[in-house]
N, CA and C atoms as an extended XYZ file, in Angstrom:
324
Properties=species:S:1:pos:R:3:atomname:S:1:resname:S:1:resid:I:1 pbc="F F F"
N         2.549       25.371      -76.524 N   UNK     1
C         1.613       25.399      -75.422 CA  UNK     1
C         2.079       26.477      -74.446 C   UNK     1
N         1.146       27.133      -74.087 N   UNK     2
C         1.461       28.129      -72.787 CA  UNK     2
C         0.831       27.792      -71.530 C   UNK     2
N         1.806       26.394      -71.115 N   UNK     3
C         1.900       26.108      -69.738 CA  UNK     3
C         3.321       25.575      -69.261 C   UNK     3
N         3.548       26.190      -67.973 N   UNK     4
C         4.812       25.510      -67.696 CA  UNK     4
C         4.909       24.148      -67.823 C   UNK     4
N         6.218       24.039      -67.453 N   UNK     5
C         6.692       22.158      -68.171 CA  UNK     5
C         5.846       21.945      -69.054 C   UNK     5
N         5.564       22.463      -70.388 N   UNK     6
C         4.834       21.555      -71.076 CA  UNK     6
C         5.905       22.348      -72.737 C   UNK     6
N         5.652       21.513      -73.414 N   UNK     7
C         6.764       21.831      -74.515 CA  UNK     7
C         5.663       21.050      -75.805 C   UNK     7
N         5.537       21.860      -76.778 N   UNK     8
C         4.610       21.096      -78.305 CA  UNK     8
C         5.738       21.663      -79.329 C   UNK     8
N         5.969       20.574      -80.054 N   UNK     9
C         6.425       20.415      -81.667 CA  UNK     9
C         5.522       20.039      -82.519 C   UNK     9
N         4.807       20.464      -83.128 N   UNK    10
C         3.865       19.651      -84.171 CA  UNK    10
C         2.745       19.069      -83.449 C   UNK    10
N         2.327       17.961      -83.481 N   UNK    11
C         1.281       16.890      -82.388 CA  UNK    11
C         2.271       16.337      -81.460 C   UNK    11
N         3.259       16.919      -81.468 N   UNK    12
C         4.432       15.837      -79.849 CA  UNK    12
C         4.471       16.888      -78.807 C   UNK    12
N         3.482       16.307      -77.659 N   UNK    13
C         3.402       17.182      -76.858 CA  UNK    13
C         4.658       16.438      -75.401 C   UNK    13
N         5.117       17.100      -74.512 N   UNK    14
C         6.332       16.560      -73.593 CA  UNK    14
C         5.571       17.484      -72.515 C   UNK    14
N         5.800       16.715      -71.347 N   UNK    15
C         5.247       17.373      -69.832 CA  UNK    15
C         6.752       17.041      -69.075 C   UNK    15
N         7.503       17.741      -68.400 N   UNK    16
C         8.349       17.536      -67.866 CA  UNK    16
C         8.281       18.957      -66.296 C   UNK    16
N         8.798       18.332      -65.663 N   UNK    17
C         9.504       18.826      -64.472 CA  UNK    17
C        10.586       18.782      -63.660 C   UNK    17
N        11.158       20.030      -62.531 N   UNK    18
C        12.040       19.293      -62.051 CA  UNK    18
C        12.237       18.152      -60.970 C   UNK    18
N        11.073       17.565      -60.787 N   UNK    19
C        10.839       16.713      -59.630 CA  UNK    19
C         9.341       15.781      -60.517 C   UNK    19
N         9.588       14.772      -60.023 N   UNK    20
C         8.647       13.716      -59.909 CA  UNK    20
C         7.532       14.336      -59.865 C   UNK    20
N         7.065       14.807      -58.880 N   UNK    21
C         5.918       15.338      -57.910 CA  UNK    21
C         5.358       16.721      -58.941 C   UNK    21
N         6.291       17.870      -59.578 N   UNK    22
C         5.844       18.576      -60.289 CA  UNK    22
C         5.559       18.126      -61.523 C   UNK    22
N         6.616       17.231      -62.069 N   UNK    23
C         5.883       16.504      -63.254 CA  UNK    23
C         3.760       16.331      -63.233 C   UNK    23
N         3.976       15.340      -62.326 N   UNK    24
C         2.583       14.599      -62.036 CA  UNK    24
C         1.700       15.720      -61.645 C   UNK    24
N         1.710       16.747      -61.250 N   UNK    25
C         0.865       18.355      -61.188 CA  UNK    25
C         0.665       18.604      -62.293 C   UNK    25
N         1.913       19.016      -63.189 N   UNK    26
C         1.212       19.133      -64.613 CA  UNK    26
C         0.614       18.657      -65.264 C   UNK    26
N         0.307       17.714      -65.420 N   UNK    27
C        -0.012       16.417      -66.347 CA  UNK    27
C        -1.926       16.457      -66.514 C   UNK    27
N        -2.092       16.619      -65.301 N   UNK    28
C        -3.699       16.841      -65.581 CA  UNK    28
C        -3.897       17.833      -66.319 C   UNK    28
N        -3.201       18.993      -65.752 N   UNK    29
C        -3.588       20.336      -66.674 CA  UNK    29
C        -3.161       20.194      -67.940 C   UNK    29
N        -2.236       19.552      -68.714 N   UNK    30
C        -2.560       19.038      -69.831 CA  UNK    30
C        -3.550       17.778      -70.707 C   UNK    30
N        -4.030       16.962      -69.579 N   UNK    31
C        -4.626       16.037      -70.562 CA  UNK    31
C        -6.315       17.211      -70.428 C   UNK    31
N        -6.598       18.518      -69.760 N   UNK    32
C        -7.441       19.231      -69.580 CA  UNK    32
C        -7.628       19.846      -70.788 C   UNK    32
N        -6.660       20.692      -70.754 N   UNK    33
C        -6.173       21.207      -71.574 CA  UNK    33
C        -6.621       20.083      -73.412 C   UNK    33
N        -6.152       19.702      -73.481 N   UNK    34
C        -6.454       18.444      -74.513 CA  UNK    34
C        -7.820       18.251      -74.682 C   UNK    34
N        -8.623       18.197      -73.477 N   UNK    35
C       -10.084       18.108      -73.282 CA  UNK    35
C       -10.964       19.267      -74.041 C   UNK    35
N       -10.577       20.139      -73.412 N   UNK    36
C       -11.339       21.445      -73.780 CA  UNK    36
C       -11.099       22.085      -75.394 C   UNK    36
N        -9.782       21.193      -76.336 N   UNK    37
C        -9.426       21.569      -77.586 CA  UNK    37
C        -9.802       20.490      -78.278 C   UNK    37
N       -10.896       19.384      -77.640 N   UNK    38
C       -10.968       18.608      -78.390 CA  UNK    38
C        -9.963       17.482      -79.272 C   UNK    38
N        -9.071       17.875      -78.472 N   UNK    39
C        -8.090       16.886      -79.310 CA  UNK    39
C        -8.355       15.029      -78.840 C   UNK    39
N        -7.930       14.676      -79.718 N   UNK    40
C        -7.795       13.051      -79.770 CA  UNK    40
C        -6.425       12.699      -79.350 C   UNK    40
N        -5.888       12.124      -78.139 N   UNK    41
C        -4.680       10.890      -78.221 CA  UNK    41
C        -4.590       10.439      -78.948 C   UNK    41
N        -3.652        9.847      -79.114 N   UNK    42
C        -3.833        8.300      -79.977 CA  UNK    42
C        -2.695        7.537      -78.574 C   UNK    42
N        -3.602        6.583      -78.014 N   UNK    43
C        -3.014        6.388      -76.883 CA  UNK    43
C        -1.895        5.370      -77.022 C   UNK    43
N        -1.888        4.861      -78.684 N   UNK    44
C        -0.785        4.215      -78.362 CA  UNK    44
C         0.621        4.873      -78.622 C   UNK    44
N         0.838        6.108      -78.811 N   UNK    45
C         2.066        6.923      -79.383 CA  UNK    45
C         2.348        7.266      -77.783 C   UNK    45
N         0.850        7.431      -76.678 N   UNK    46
C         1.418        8.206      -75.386 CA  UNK    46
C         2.522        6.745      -74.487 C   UNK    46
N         3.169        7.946      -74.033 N   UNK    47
C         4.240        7.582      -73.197 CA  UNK    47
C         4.439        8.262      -71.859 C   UNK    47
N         4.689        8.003      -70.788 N   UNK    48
C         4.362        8.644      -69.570 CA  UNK    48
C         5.569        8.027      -68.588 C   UNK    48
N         6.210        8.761      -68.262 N   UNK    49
C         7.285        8.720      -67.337 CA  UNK    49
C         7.925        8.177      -67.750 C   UNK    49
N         8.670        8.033      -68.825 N   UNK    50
C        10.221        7.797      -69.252 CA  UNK    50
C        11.493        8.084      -69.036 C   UNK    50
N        12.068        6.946      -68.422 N   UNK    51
C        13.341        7.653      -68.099 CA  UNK    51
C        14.601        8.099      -69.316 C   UNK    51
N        14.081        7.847      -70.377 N   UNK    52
C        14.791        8.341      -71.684 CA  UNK    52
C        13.818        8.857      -72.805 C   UNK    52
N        14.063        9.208      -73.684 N   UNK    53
C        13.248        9.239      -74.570 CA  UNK    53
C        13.759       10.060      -75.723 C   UNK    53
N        13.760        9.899      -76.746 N   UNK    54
C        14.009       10.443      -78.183 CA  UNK    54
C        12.828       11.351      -78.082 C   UNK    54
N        13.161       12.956      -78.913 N   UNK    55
C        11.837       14.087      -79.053 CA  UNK    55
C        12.610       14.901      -80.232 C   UNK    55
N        12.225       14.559      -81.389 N   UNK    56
C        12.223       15.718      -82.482 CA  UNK    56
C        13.922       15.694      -82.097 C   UNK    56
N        14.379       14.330      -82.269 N   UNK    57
C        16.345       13.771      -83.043 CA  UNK    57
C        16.961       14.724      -81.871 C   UNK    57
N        16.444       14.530      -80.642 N   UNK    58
C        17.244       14.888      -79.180 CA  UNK    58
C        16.815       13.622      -78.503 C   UNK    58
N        17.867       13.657      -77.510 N   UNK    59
C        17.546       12.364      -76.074 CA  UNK    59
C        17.495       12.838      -75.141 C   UNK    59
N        16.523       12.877      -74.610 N   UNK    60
C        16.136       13.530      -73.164 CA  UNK    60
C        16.120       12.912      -71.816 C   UNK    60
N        17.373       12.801      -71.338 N   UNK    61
C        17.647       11.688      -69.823 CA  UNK    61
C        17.458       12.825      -68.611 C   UNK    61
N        18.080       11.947      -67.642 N   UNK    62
C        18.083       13.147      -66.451 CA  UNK    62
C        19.263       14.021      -66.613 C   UNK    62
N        20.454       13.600      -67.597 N   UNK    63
C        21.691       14.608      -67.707 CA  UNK    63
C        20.913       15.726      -68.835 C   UNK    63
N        20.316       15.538      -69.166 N   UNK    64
C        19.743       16.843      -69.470 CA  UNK    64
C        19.417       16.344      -71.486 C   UNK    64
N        19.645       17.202      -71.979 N   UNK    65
C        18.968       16.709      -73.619 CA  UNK    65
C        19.817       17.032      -74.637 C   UNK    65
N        20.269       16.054      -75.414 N   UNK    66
C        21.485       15.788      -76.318 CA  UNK    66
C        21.438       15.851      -77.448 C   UNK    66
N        21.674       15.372      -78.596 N   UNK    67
C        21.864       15.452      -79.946 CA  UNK    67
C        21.893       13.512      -80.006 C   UNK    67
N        20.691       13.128      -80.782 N   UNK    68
C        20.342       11.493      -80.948 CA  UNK    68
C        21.626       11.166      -81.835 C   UNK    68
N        22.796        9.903      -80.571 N   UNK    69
C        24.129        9.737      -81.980 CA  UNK    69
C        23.811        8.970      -82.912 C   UNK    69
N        22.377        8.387      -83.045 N   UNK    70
C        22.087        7.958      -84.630 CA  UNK    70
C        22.159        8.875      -85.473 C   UNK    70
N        21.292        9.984      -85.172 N   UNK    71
C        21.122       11.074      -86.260 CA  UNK    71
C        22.183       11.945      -86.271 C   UNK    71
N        23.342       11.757      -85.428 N   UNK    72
C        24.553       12.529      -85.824 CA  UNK    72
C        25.180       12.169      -86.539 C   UNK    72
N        25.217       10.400      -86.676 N   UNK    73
C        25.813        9.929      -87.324 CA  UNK    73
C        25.781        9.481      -88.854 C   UNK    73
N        24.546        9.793      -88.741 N   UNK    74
C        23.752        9.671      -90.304 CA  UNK    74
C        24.109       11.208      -91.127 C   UNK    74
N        24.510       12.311      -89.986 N   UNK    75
C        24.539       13.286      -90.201 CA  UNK    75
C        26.191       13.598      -90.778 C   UNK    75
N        26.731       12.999      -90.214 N   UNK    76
C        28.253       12.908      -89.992 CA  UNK    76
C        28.895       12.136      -91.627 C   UNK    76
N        28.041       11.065      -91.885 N   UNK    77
C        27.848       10.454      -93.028 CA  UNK    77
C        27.507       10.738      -94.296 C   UNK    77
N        26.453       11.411      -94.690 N   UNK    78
C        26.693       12.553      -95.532 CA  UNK    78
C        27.308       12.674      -95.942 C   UNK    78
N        27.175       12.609      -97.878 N   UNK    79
C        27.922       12.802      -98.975 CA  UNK    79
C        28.360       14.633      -99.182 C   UNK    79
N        29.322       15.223      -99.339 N   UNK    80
C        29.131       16.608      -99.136 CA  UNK    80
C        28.288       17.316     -100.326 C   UNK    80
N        27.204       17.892     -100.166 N   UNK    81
C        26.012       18.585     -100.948 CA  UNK    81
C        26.871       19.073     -102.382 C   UNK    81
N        26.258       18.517     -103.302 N   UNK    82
C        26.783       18.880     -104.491 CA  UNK    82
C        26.332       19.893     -105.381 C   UNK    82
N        24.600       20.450     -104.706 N   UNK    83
C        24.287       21.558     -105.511 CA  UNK    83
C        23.100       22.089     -104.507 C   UNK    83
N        22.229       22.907     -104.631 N   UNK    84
C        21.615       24.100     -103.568 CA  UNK    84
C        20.479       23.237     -103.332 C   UNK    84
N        19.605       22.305     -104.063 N   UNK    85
C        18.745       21.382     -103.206 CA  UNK    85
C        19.550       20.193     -101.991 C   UNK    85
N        20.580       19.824     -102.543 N   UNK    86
C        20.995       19.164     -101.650 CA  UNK    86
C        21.792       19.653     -100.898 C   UNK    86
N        22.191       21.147     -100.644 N   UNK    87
C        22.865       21.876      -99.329 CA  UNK    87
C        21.491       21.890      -98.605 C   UNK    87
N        20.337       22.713      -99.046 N   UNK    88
C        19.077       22.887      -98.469 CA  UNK    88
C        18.572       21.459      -97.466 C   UNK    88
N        18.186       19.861      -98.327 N   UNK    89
C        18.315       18.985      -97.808 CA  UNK    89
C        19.267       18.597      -96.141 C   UNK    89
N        20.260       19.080      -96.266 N   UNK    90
C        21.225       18.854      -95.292 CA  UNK    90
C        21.552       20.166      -93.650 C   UNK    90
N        20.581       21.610      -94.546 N   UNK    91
C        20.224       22.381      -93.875 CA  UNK    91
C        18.893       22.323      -93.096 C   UNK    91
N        18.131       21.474      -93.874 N   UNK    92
C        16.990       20.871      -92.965 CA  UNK    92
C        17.264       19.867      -92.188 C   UNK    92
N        18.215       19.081      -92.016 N   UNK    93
C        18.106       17.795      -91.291 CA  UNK    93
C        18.804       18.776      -89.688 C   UNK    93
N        19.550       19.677      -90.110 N   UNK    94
C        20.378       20.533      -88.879 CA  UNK    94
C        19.555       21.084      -88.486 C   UNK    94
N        18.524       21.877      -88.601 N   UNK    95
C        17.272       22.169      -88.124 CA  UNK    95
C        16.240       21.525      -87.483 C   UNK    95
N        16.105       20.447      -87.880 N   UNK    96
C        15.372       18.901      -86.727 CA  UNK    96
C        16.472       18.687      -85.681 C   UNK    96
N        17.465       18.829      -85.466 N   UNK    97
C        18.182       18.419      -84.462 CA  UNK    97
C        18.842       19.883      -83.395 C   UNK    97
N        17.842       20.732      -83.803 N   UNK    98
C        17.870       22.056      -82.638 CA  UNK    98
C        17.600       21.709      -81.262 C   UNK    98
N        18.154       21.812      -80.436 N   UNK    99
C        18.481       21.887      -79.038 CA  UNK    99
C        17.446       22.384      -78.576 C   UNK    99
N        16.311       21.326      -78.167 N   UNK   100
C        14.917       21.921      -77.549 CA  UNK   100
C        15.217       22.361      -75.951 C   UNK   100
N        14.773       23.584      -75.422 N   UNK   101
C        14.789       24.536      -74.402 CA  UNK   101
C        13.942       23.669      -73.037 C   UNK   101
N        14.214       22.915      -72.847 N   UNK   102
C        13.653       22.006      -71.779 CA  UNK   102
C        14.780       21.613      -70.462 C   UNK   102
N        14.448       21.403      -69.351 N   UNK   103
C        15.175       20.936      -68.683 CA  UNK   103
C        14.116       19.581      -67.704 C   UNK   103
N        13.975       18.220      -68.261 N   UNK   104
C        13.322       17.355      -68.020 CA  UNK   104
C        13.686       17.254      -66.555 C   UNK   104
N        13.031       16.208      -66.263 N   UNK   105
C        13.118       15.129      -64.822 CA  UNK   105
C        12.679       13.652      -65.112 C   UNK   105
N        13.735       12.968      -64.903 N   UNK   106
C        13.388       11.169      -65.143 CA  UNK   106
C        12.440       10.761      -64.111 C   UNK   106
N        11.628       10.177      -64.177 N   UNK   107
C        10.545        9.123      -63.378 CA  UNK   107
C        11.096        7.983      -63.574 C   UNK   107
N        11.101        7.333      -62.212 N   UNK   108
C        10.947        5.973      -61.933 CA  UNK   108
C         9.935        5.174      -62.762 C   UNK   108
């Protein structure tokens, strides 16, 4: 998406700011935005002011956005790849857990 605070992976769209108050500015201009592309919610996946939240195997608090220690640990666990589909396999899972370029704000 090309609007500030707003971040898309696939259909997971994230509105973030550094304040409460800018959060809630953006937010129309995306569900607008949404309007005019015709897109569908599915309102039960939406989530709105979370003070945590898992996004594409990161955790996104107010300390800023981490690496999910489930999926590190599943990662960590891992049999070591015994031939080039299963290095590939294990090169994709490190690729879902890229360090998305966001700097959130928690809501109350």
């Amino acid at each position: 998406m090309d609007q500030e605070g707003v971040a898309a992976i696939q259909d997971d769209i994230i509105v973030y700011g550094r304040t409460v108050a800018e959060h809630d500015v953006r937010l129309p201009g995306v569900f607008e935005m949404i309007t005019r592309s015709e897109l569908i919610l599915n309102e039960k996946k939406c989530e709105i002011r979370k003070p945590t939240m898992c996004y594409f195997e990161n955790v996104i608090s107010e300390e800023g956005v981490s690496p999910d220690s489930e999926k590190v640990k599943t990662i960590q666990e891992l049999p070591a790849p015994k031939n080039v589909p299963e290095l590939h396999q294990v090169l994709g899972m490190d690729q879902l857990s890229r360090k998305i370029p966001i700097k959130p704000v928690l809501c109350d």
